[in-house]
ZAMARGU-4260 file (C-alpha; in steps of 0.2 Angstrom, whole numbers, plus 5000, padded with zeros to 4 digits):
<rodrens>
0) 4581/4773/5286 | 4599/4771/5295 | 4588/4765/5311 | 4581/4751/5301 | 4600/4745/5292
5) 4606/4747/5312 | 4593/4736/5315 | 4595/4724/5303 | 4613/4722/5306 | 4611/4717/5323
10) 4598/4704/5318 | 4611/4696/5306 | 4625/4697/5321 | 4612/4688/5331 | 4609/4675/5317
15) 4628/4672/5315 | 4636/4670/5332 | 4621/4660/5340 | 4623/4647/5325 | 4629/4633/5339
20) 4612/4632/5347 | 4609/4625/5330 | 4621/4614/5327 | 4614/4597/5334 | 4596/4602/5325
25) 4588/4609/5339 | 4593/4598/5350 | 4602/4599/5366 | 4620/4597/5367 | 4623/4575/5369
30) 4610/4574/5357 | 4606/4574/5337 | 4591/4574/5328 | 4581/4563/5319 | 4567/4565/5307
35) 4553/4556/5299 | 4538/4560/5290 | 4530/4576/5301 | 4539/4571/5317 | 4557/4577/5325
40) 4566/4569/5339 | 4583/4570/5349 | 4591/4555/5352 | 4605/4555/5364 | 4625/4552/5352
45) 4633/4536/5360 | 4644/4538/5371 | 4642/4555/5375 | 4636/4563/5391 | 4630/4578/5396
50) 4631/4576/5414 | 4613/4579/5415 | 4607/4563/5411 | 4602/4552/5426 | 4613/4540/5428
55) 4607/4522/5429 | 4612/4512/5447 | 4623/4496/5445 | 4616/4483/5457 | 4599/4476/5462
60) 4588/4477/5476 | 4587/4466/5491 | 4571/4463/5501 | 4572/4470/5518 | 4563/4462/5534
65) 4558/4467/5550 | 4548/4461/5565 | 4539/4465/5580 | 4534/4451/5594 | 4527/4453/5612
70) 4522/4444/5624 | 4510/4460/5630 | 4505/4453/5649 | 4523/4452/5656 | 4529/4469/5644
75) 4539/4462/5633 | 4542/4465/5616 | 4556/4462/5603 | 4560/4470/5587 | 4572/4467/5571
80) 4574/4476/5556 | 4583/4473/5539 | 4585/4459/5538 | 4587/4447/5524 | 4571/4437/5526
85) 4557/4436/5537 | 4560/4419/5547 | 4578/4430/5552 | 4567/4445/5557 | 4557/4433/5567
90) 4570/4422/5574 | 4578/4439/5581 | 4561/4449/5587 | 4557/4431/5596 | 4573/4430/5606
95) 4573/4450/5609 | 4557/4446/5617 | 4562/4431/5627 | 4577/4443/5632 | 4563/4456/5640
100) 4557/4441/5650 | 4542/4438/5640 | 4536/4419/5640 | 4524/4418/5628 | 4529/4429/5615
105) 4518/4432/5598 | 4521/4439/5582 | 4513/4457/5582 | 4521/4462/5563 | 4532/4455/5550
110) 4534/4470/5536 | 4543/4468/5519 | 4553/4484/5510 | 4542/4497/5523 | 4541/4504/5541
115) 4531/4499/5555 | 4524/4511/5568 | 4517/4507/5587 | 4506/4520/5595 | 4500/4514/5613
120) 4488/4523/5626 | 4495/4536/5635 | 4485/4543/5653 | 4491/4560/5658 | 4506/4561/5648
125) 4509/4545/5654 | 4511/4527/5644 | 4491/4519/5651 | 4483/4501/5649 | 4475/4499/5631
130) 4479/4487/5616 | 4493/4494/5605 | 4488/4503/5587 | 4502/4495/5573 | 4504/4502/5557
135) 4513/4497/5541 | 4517/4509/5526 | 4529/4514/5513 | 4532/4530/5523 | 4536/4532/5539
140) 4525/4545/5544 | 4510/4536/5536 | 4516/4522/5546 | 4514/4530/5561 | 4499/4540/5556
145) 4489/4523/5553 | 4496/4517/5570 | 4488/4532/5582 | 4472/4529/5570 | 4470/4510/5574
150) 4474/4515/5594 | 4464/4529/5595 | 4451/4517/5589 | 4450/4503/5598 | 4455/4513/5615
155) 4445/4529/5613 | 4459/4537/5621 | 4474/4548/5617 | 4488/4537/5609 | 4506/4542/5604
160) 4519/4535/5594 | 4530/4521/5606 | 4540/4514/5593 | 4543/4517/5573 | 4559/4510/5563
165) 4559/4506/5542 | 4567/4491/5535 | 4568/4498/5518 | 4574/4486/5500 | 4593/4489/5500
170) 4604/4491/5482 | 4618/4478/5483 | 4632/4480/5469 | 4633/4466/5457
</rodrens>
């Protein structure tokens, strides 16, 4: 008998000093509840916070460019990356190219907000003679994945990785 009045003291202790996990209705602290007919929901109180909560970023987001142009007889490639628009990204691959003493220098790549990845032959653990393998992708290692694929495939050799960079959409502040 005085096991169960022990008991059920401590029960109404319990009850009475954890009464401020109750106090928003069930809900966690930031929020309150509300009701309707067979439903309940926390709604967050204006203007209070948590610190939990995510915060939202002030800005907006910017494409991002990059390029890749070669002139693949004479060696020459150029590259750019982030920049504002695709003609910029060109423009600057073009005269990197010209720079690497490339004459007739082609577009190779132009990527938007993602990364680019180049795989090329390689002999004996040595760069070879075969047509490059370019890959485009949100992520980088996809990217580059996608590159060795396409090299190995029109090669039917071993390909690595010979160049990868991202130009990724950039948050600007308002």
């Amino acid at each position: 008998m005085r096991f169960v009045q022990l008991r059920a003291v401590i029960v109404a202790v319990l009850v009475l000093t954890s009464r401020d996990g109750l106090a928003e209705g069930g809900c966690p602290p930031g929020m309150y509840p509300a009701r309707g007919n067979g439903w309940q929901a926390c709604h967050p109180i204006p203007g209070a916070s948590n610190g939990a909560e995510p915060q939202e970023r002030a800005g907006r987001w910017i494409d991002s460019w990059g390029a890749l142009v070669g002139d693949l007889r004479a060696g020459a490639v150029g590259v750019a990356v982030g920049k504002p628009s695709r003609e910029a990204a060109s423009d600057e691959a073009f005269v990197a190219c010209r720079q690497q003493g490339g004459a007739n220098c082609e577009i190779l790549e132009v990527y938007r907000n993602s990364c680019v990845g180049v795989a090329g032959v390689y002999e004996d653990g040595q760069p070879g003679v075969g047509r490059l393998g370019i890959g485009v992708s949100a992520l980088p290692d996809r990217a580059d994945n996608l590159a060795i694929q396409q090299c190995r495939m029109v090669n039917r050799k071993e390909c690595r990785i010979a160049y990868s960079a991202c130009s990724p959409a950039r948050l600007v502040g308002d």
